[in-house]
N, C-alpha and C positions, 0 to 999 in steps of 0.2 A: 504494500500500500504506500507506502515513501519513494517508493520509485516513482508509483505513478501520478502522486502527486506532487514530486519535484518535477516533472515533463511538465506536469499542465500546467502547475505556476511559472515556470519560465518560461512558459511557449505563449500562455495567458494573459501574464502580469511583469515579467518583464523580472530581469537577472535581481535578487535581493542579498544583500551581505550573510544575510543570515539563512539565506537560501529559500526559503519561503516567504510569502508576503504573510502580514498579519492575520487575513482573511484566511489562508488556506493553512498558517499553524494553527489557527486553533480549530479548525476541522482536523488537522491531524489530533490534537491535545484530545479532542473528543472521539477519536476514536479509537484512540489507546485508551483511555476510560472505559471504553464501552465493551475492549476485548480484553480486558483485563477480569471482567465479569463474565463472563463466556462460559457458559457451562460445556464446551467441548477442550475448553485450555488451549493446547498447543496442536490438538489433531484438530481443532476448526477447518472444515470445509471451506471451498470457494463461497462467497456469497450469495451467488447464482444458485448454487445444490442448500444451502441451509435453510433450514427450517426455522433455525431463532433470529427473528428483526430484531437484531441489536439498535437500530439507532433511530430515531423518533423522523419522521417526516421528514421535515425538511432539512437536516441533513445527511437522510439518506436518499435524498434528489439532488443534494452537492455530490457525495460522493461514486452516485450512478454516473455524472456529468463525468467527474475525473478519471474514472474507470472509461466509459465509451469513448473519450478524447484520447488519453497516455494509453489504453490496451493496443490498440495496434501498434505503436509506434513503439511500444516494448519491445518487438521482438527487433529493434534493428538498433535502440540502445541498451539494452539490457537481455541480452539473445537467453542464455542461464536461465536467469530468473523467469522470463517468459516462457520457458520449456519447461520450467519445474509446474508453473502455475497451471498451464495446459494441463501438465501430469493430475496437479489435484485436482481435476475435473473430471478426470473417470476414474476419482477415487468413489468406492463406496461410502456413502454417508450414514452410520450408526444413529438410529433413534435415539433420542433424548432418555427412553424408556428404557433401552438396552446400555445406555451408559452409568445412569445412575446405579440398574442393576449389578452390572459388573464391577462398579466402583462399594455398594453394600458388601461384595463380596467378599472385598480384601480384607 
């Protein structure tokens, strides 16, 4: 997600010292917030395959925007990361019901 919201704020809003403009850090600020509560943790699915709306309305119509802008363009600056993220799309996505269970189990 940092990838591809450094492409769209510098293709967007123009080069910042700090890398991001004001507007698009604190959509990133919120969305580290919001996956830090993530009851999948660190196997989180693509967004596209999840089942839990992590982030309220409107800014998960900022963050759709940055995703349809920086997703193509990913794979010709960040080829890697764009083939990983591909990959977690035909990952299997575990129920929220099957997680928890397994997670009771330990």
């Amino acid at each position: 997600m940092v990838c591809m919201t450094t492409i769209y704020c510098a293709d967007r809003h123009g080069r910042h010292i700090s890398g991001l403009c004001h507007r698009c850090a604190g959509l990133m600020s919120y969305a580290e917030k919001r996956l830090l509560k993530c009851p999948y943790g660190q196997s989180k699915p693509t967004c596209a395959k999840c089942p839990v709306h992590c982030y309220k309305k409107q800014p998960r119509e900022s963050i759709r925007q940055v995703m349809r802008y920086a997703g193509p363009r990913m794979v010709w600056r960040h080829p890697w990361r764009a083939l990983v993220h591909k990959a977690d799309n035909w990952r299997r996505v575990v129920a929220l019901r099957e997680l928890r269970d397994s997670r009771n189990r330990k």
